[in-house]
C-alpha positions in Angstrom: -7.6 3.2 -11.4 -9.1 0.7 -14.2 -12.8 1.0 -14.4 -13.5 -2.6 -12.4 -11.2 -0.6 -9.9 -13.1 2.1 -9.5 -16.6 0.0 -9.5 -15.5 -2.3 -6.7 -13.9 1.3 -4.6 -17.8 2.5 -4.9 -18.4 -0.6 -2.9 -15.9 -0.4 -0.4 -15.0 3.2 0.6 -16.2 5.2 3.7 -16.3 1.7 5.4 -19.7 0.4 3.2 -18.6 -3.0 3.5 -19.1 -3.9 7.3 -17.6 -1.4 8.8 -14.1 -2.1 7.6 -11.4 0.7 6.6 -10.0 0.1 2.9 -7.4 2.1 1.3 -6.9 2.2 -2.2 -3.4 2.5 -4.5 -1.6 2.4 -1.1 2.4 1.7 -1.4 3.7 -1.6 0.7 7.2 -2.2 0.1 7.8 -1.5 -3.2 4.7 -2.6 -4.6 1.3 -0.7 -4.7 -2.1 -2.4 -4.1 -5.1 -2.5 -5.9 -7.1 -1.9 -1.7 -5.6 -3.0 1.6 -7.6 -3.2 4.8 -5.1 -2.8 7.0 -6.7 -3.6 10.3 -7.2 -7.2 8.5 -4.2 -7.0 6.9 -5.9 -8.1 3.7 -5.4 -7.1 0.1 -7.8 -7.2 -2.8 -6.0 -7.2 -6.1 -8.1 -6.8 -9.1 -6.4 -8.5 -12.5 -7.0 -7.2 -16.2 -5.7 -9.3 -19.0 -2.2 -8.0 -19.2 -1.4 -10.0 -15.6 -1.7 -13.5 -17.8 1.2 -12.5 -19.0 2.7 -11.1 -15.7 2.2 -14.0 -13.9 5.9 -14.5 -12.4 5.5 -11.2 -11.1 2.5 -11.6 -9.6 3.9 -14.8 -7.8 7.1 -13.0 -7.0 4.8 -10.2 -5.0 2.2 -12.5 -3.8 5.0 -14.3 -2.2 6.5 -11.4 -0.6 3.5 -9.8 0.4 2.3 -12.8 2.6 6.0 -12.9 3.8 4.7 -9.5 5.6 1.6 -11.6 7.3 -0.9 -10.0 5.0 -3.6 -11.8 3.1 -4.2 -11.3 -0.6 -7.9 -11.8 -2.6 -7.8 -11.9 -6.3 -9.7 -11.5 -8.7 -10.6 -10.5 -12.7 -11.9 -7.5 -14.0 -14.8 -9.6 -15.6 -15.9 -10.9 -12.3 -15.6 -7.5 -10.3 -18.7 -6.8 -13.3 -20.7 -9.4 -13.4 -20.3 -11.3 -10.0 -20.3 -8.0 -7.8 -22.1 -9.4 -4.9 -20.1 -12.5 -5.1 -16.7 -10.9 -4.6 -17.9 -8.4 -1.8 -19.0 -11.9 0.2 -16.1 -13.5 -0.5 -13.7 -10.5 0.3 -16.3 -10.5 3.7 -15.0 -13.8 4.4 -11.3 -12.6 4.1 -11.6 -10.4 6.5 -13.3 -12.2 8.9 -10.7 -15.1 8.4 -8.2 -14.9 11.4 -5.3 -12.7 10.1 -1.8 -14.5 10.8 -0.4 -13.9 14.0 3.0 -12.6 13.8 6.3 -15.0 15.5 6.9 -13.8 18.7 10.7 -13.2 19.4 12.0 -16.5 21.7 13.6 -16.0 24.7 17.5 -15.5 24.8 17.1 -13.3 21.6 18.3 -15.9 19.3 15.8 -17.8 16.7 17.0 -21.3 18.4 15.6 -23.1 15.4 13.7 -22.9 12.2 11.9 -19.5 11.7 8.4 -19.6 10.9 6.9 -19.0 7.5 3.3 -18.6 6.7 
C-alpha cells in the first residue's frame, strides 16, 4: 500500500466509518482495488501521479468495473492528505447513494430486447 493508502485504511478499517465493512487490495476480476465495501458495492481508488499517464487503463477498468454494478470514488494521493475529512464525507455519500439494482431475467428466458447498461 502507498502511504495515502495506508492513511485513508486508518480511517476506514474495523468499520470506523459508519459502520460499513471495507476491504482493502481485494481482487475483482482481474483487477485489484485500492478498498471495496462490498455491501455497497462501492470502490475507493486512490491515484498517485503515475495514473496520469495510465489513464486508458484506468477508463478501460472503470468501465468494466461498473459493467459489474459497482460504484467507483476516486481520488489523488494529495487530497487523501490534505482534504481527509472531505473525502471520508464524500465516500459517506457513496455509500449511502442507492447502489444499482441488478436486471432481473425477463420472462420466457430470452432478453426480448435491448439489455440494460448502467
Amino acid at each position: 500500500m502507498t502511504d495515502a493508502e495506508r492513511h485513508l485504511w486508518k480511517h476506514l478499517r474495523q468499520r470506523q466509518l459508519a459502520g460499513y465493512r471495507f476491504r482493502r487490495q481485494m481482487p475483482i476480476g482481474s483487477y485489484v482495488v485500492d478498498f471495496v465495501c462490498l455491501e455497497r458495492r462501492l470502490i475507493v481508488e486512490i491515484d498517485g501521479g503515475q495514473h496520469q499517464e495510465q489513464q486508458a487503463y484506468d477508463g478501460r477498468r472503470d468501465k468494466w468495473l461498473i459493467e459489474q454494478e459497482f460504484r467507483v470514488l476516486r481520488f489523488w494521493n494529495n487530497e487523501v492528505f490534505s482534504q481527509t475529512e472531505g473525502v471520508l464525507m464524500r465516500i459517506l455519500e457513496g455509500l449511502r447513494e442507492v447502489p444499482p439494482t441488478p436486471a432481473l431475467p425477463r420472462k420466457g428466458g430470452g432478453s426480448g430486447g435491448k439489455e440494460l447498461g448502467v
